[in-house]
C-alpha positions as CSV (number, residue, x, y, z in Angstrom):
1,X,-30.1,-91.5,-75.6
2,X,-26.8,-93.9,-76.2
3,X,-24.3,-92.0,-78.0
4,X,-22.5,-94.3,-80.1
5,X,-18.9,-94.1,-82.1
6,X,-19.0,-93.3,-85.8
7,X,-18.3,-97.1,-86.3
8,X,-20.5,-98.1,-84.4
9,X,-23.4,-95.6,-86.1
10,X,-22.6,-97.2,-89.4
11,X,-22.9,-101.3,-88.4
12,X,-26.5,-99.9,-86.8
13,X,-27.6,-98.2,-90.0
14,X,-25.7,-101.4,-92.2
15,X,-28.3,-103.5,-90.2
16,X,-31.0,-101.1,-91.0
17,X,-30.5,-101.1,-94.3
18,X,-30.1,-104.7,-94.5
19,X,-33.0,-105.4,-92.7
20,X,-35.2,-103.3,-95.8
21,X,-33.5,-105.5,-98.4
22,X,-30.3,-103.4,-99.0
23,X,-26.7,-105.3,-99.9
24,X,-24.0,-102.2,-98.1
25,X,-20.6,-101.8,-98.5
26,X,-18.1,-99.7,-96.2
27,X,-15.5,-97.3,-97.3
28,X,-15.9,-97.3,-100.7
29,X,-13.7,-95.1,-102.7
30,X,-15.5,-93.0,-104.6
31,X,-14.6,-89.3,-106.4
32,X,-13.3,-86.7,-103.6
33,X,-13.1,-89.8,-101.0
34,X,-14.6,-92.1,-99.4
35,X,-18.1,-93.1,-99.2
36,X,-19.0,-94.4,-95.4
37,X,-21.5,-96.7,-96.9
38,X,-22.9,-97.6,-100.3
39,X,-26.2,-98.9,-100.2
40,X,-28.0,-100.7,-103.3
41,X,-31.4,-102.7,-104.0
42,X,-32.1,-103.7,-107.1
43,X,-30.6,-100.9,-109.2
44,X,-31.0,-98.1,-106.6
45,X,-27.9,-96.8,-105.7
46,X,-27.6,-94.7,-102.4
47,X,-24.3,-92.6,-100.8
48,X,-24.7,-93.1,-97.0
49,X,-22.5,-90.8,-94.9
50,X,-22.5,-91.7,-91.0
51,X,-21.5,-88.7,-88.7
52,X,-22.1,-88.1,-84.6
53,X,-23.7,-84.9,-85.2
54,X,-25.7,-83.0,-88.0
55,X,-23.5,-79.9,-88.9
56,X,-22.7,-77.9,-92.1
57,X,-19.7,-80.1,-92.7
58,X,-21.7,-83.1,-93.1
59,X,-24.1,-81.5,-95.1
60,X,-21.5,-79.7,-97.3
61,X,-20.3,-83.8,-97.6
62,X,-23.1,-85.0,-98.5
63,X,-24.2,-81.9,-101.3
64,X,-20.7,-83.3,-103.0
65,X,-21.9,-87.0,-103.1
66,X,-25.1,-85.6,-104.9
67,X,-22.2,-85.5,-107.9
68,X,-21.9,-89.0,-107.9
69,X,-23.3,-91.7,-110.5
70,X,-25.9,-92.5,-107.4
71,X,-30.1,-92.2,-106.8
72,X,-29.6,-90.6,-103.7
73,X,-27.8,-89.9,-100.7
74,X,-28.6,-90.2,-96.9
75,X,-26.9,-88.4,-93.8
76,X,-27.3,-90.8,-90.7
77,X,-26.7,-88.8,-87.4
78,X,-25.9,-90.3,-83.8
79,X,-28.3,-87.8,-82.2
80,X,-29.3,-84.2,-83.1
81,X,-31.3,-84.3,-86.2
82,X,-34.8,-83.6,-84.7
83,X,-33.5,-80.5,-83.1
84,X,-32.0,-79.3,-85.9
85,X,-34.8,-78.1,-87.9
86,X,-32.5,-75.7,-90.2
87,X,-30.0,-77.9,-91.3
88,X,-33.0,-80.3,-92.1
89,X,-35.3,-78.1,-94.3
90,X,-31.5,-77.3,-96.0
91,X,-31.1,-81.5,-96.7
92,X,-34.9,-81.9,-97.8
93,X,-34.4,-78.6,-100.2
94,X,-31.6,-80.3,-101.9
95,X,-32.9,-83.7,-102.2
96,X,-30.3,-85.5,-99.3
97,X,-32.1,-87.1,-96.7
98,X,-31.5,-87.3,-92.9
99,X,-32.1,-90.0,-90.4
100,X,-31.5,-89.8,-86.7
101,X,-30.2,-92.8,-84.3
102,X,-31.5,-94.1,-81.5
103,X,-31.2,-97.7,-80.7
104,X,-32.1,-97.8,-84.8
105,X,-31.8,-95.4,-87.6
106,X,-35.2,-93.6,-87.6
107,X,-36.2,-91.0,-91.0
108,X,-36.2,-87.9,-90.2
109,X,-36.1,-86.4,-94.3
110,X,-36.5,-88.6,-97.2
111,X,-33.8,-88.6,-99.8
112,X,-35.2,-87.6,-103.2
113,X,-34.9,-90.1,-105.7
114,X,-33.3,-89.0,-108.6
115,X,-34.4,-91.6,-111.5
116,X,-31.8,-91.0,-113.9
117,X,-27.7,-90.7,-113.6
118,X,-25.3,-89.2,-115.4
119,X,-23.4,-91.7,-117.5
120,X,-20.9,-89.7,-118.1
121,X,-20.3,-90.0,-114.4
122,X,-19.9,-94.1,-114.3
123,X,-16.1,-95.4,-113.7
């Protein structure tokens, strides 16, 4: 498996995401941060966070971004999520999904959708 470098990771899940109808933008500043990518079709809003490896960290990371005015948020992984069966029940509990990359992003757990956000939340 090609292990790739975090920027790498997110122009390969930018093209994924494209390539399903998503507009993304990089580094967006967002409460507590930055946002590696934010992903949005029609009015679906999505957090992506890129990483080399699943870990707590990232998940801790991406549980904060479930605070956001957003529909749902995505963990994309260089390599590791398959094998990671723990930290992947944790995501899919929680409503954050996970995808694993290859030579492409593959899913590994669906985000959740959550239909309605917070206004209160909105800039």
């Amino acid at each position: 498996m090609k292990q790739f470098s975090e920027a790498e990771l997110a122009k390969l899940t930018c093209q994924w995401l494209e390539s399903q109808g998503w507009e993304t933008y990089k580094e967006v500043p967002c409460y507590g941060g930055r946002a590696d990518i934010v992903a949005v079709r029609s009015r679906v809003v999505w957090i992506v966070e890129t990483k080399l490896s699943l870990s707590v960290a990232l998940m801790a990371q991406c549980r904060d971004r479930l605070h956001q005015p957003v529909h749902g948020v995505l963990a994309v992984v260089g390599s590791g999520a398959q094998r990671n069966s723990i930290l992947c029940e944790w995501a899919a509990m929680r409503g954050i999904g996970v995808a694993s990359c290859g030579s492409r992003p593959v899913l590994v757990v669906a985000p959740q959708l959550r239909r309605t956000v917070d206004p209160s939340k909105l800039l």
